[in-house]
C-alpha positions in Angstrom: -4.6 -20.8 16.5 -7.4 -23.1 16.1 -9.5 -21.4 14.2 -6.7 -19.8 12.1 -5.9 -23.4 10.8 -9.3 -24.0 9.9 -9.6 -21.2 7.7 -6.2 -21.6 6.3 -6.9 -25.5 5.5 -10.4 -24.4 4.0 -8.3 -22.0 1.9 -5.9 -24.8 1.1 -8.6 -26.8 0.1 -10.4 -24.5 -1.9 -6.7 -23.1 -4.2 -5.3 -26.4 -4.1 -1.4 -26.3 -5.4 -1.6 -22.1 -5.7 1.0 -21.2 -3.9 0.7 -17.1 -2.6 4.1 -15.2 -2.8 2.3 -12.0 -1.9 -0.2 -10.7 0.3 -2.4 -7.4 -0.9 -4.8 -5.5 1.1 -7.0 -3.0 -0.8 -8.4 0.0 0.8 -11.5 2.3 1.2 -12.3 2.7 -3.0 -9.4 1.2 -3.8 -10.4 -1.7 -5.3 -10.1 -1.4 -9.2 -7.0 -3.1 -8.8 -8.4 -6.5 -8.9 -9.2 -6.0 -13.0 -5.4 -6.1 -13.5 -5.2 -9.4 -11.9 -5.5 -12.9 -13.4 -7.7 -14.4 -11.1 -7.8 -17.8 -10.5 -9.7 -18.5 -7.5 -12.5 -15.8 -5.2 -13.4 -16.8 -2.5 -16.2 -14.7 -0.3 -15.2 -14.1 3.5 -18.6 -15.2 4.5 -17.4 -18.7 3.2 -13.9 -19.1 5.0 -14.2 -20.4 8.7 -14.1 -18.0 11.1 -13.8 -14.9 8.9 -15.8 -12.0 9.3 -17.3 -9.9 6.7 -16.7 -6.6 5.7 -19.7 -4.3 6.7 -18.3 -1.0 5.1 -20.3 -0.1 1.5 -16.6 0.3 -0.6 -15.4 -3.2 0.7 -17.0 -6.1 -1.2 -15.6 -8.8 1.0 -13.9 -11.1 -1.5 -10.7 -12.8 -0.4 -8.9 -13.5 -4.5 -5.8 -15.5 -5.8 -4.4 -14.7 -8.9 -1.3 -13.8 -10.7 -0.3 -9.8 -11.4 2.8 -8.7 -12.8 3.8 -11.9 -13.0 3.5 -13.2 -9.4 1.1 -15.0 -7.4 -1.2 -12.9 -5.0 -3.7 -13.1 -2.2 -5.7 -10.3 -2.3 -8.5 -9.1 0.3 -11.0 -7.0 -1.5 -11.9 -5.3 1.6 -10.6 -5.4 5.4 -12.1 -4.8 8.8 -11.6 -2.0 10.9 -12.0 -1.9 15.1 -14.9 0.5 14.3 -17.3 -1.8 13.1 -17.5 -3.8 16.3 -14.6 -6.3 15.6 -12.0 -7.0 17.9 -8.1 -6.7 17.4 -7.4 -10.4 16.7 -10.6 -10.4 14.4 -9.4 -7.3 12.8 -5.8 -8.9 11.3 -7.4 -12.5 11.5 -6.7 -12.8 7.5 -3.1 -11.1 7.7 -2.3 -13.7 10.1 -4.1 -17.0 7.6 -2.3 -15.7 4.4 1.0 -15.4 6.4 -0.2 -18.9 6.9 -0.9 -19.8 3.6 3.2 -18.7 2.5 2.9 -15.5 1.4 6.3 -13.9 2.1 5.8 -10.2 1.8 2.6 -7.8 2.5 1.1 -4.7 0.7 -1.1 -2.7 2.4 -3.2 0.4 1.0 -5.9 2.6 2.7 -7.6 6.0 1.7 -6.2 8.9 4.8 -6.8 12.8 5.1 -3.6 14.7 4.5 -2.0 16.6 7.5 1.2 17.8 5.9 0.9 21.4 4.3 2.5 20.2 1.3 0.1 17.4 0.7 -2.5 17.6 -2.5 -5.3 15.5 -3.5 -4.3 12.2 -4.9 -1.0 12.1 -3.4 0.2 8.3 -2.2 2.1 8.6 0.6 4.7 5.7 1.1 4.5 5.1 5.0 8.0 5.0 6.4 6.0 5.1 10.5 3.3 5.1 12.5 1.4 6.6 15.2 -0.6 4.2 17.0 -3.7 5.9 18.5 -6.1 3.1 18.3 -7.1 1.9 21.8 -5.8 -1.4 21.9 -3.7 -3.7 19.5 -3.8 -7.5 17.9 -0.9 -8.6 20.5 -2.7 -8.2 23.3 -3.6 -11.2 25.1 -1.8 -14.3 25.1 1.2 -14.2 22.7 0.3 -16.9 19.2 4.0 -18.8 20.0 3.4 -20.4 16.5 3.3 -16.9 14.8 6.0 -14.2 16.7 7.7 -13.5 19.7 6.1 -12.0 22.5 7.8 -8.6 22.2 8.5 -8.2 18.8 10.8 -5.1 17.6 9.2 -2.2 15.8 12.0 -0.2 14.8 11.3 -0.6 11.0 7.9 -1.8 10.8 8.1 -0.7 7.4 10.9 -2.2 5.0 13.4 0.0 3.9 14.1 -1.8 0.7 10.6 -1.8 -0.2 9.9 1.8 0.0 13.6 2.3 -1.6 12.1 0.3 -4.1 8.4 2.3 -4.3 10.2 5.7 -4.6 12.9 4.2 -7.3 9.3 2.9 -9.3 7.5 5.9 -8.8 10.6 7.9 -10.7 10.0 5.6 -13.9 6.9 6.3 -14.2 7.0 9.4 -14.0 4.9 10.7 -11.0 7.4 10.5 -8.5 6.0 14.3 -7.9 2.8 12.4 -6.2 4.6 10.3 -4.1 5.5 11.4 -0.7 7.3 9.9 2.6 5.7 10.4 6.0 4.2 9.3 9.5 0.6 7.7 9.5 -1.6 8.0 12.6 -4.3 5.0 12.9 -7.0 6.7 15.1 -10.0 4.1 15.9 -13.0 6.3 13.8 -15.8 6.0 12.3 -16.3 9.7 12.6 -13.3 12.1 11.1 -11.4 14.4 13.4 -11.9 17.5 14.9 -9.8 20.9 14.0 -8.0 20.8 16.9 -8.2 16.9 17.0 -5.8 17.5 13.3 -3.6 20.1 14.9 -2.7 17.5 17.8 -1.9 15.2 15.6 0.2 16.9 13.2 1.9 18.5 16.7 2.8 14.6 17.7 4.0 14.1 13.7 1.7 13.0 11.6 1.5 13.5 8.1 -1.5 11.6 7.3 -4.3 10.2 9.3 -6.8 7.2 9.0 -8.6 4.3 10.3 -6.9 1.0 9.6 -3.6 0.0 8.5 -1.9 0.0 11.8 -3.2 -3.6 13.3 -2.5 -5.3 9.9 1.0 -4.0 9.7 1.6 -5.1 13.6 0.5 -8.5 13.1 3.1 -9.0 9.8 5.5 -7.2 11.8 4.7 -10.0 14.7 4.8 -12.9 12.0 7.8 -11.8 10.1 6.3 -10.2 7.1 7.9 -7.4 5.6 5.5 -4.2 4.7 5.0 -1.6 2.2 1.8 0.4 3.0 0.5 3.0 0.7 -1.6 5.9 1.7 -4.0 7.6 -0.6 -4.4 11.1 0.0 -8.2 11.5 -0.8 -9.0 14.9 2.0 -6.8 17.9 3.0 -6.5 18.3 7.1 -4.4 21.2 7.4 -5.0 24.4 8.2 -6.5 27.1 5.3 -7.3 23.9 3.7 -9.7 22.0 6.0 -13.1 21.7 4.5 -16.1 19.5 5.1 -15.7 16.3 3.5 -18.2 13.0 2.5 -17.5 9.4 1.9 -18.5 9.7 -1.7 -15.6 12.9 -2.0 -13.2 10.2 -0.5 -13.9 7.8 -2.9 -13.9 9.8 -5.7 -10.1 11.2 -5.4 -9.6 7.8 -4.7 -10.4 6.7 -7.6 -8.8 8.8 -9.6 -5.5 8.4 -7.9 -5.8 4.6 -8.6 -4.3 4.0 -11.5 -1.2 5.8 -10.0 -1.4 3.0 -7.0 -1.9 0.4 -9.2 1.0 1.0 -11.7 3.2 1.3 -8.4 2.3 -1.6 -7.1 2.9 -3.6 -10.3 6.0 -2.0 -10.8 7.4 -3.1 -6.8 6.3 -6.2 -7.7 8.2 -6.9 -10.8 11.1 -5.7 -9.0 10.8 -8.8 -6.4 
């Protein structure tokens, strides 16, 4: 708690009177979303206390505060993921400083292979639950008092009236065709899964499958945020579609989904 209340007061200091309504987390090439927002303050995670740094190419490591659709954001331009040698409480550290900070509601994205047979490229898949394969989680340990409860509930750990809210935006704009419903498994990566490795998981009931996500959404859950998370389908993992795939593939479908996730995001957002 220590050292979460010396970033957040570094932060503090640093945005002055900004005061963050909402909390956004961009995902593997899914950052083009910061050129929509007014930004008022960046601040690199190298310069809060106790941060770490994003070590992944596609993450630039910029924690911003600004304004889109009309209401004030923090937005990390970049996470951390278990696989790059971080631990759990490291991991959600900056979920857990802008819950801090005031923000009252969290939007998570993240780039994940598609398991369902119905999935296509540059889908966005509202998550509505979650498989938790990573091998350990950010409540571990002694319980942060300040923060949660020591066994908190995870029977919604995704708000209903946000994703009520996501599908009902994605019908006015028009795409609601792209937007799907489903399960997302968090396994702990780097490397991507095996044939049989996808068949087990879409066996257990997942529809999509990635790398992070999971520990943020815990650690809101914990602290009483509410969630929407937003996967971009950016690889095909089911069978007769399974194909080798690169990190330069990912981001490009990724990309090109994008202004889909954006407009969605601006469009939830009015509607708080």
């Amino acid at each position: 708690m220590q050292h979460l209340h010396e970033a957040t007061a570094h932060i503090r200091q640093q945005i002055g009177d900004f005061q963050p309504e909402f909390g956004i987390i961009l995902g593997t090439g899914l950052g083009a979303l910061v050129h929509d927002i007014a930004i008022d303050f960046t601040l690199p995670y190298a310069q809060i206390p106790h941060f770490p740094t994003s070590t992944v190419e596609s993450h630039s490591g910029n924690l911003l505060a600004g304004t889109l659709a009309g209401r004030r954001v923090l937005v990390m331009q970049g996470r951390f993921h278990y696989y790059e040698g971080y631990s759990m409480p490291q991991v959600v550290f900056p979920v857990r400083v802008m819950k801090l900070l005031g923000i009252r509601k969290l939007f998570v994205s993240n780039a994940s292979g598609g398991l369902h047979p119905d999935f296509d490229y540059g889908d966005l898949m509202l998550i509505e639950d979650h498989i938790n394969l990573q091998p350990t989680n950010p409540l571990v340990g002694r319980n942060l008092d300040e923060l949660g409860p020591r066994f908190p509930d995870m029977l919604e750990p995704y708000d209903l009236a946000l994703l009520t809210q996501a599908q009902e935006a994605a019908q006015a704009l028009g795409f609601a065709h792209k937007v799907r419903r489903g399960v997302y498994a968090s396994l702990p990566g780097p490397m991507l899964e095996t044939p049989a490795e996808y068949r087990y998981l879409r066996t257990i009931g997942a529809d999509a499958v990635g790398m992070s996500t999971v520990p943020e959404v815990i650690a809101a859950v914990h602290a009483g945020v509410p969630v929407l998370a937003i996967s971009v389908i950016t690889d095909l993992c089911s069978p007769g579609k399974l194909k080798k795939v690169a990190i330069a593939d990912i981001l490009r479908v990724a990309a090109e989904a994008e202004p889909r996730l954006t407009a969605l995001l601006r469009a939830v957002l009015e509607r708080q």
